[in-house]
C-alpha positions, 0 to 999 in steps of 0.5 A, a space after each residue: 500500500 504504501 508503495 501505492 501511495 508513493 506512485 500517486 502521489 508522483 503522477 499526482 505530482 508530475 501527470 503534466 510531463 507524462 501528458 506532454 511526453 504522450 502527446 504527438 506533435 500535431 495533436 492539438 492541446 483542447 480537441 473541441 477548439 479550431 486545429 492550431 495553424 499558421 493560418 490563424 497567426 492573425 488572430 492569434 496575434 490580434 488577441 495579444 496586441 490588445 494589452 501589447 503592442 505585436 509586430 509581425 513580418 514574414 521573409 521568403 515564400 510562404 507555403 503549406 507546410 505539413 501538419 505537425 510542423 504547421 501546428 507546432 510553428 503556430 504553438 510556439 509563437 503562441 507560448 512566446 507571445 503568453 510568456 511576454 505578456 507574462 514576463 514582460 507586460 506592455 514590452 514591444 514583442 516582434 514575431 518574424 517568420 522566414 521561409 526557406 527551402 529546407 523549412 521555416 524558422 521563428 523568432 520571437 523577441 520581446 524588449 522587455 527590461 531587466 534580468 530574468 525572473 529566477 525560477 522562470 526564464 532560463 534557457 527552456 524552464 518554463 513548462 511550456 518552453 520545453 513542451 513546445 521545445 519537445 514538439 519542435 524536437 520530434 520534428 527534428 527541428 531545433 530550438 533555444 529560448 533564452 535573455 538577450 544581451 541587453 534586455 529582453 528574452 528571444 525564442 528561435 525555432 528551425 522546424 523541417 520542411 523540405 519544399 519536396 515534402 508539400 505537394 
């Protein structure tokens, strides 16, 4: 029994990180809502612009990419974009986008000011950093988010997708 108990309380504990860990990339987080995609970067950044001011641009030749990369480049713009209205409240946030032949990469940079909250915003601490860190990973993408020289923090992910792929 008590043995029992111990392993309760562990997935009571840390069930988050096994969800995570069982989670295919393309999988959306809420089933009933709209699948997460590139197609929605619009909304999704209007929705954070209302209590911070987002720019956005794009560099290369946009195009369909493949579902899972589709829906983990929308996700972790969207954890980025939480993350600044949390760590960084009011700061300018630039999202940018670049297409290339063997894939995309994303980056996002917020002006905020000063060092990192401890316990938060280290290289991937935050929950939602390594899970969306996860995701780009199985892709075989890579990923780093960490402070900026000078102020402020930046995510950068290079997902896979090859223009041969789409098609």
């Amino acid at each position: 029994m008590g043995r029992f108990a111990q392993w309760r309380g562990m997935v009571l504990a840390q069930g988050h990180r096994l969800g995570d860990a069982l989670r295919r990339p393309d999988e959306p987080d809420d089933p009933t809502g709209p699948t997460p995609s590139l197609n929605r970067l619009d909304a999704l950044v209007e929705g954070f612009a209302a209590g911070q001011p987002v720019r956005w641009s794009l560099a290369g030749q946009p195009r369909p990419l493949p579902g899972p990369v589709d829906v983990v480049a929308y996700r972790i713009i969207e954890e980025s974009l939480t993350n600044a209205c949390r760590h960084a409240p009011g700061a300018a946030v630039a999202v940018r986008l670049r297409y290339d032949a063997t894939g995309i990469t994303i980056e996002v940079r917020d002006e905020g000011t000063g060092a990192a909250p401890s316990g938060g915003r280290g290289q991937g601490a935050g929950r939602g950093l390594l899970g969306v860190r996860r995701r780009a990973e199985r892709l075989g993408g890579t990923f780093s988010a960490g402070p900026r020289a000078g102020g402020g923090f930046a995510v950068r992910a290079a997902l896979p997708a090859p223009e041969e792929m789409i098609g």
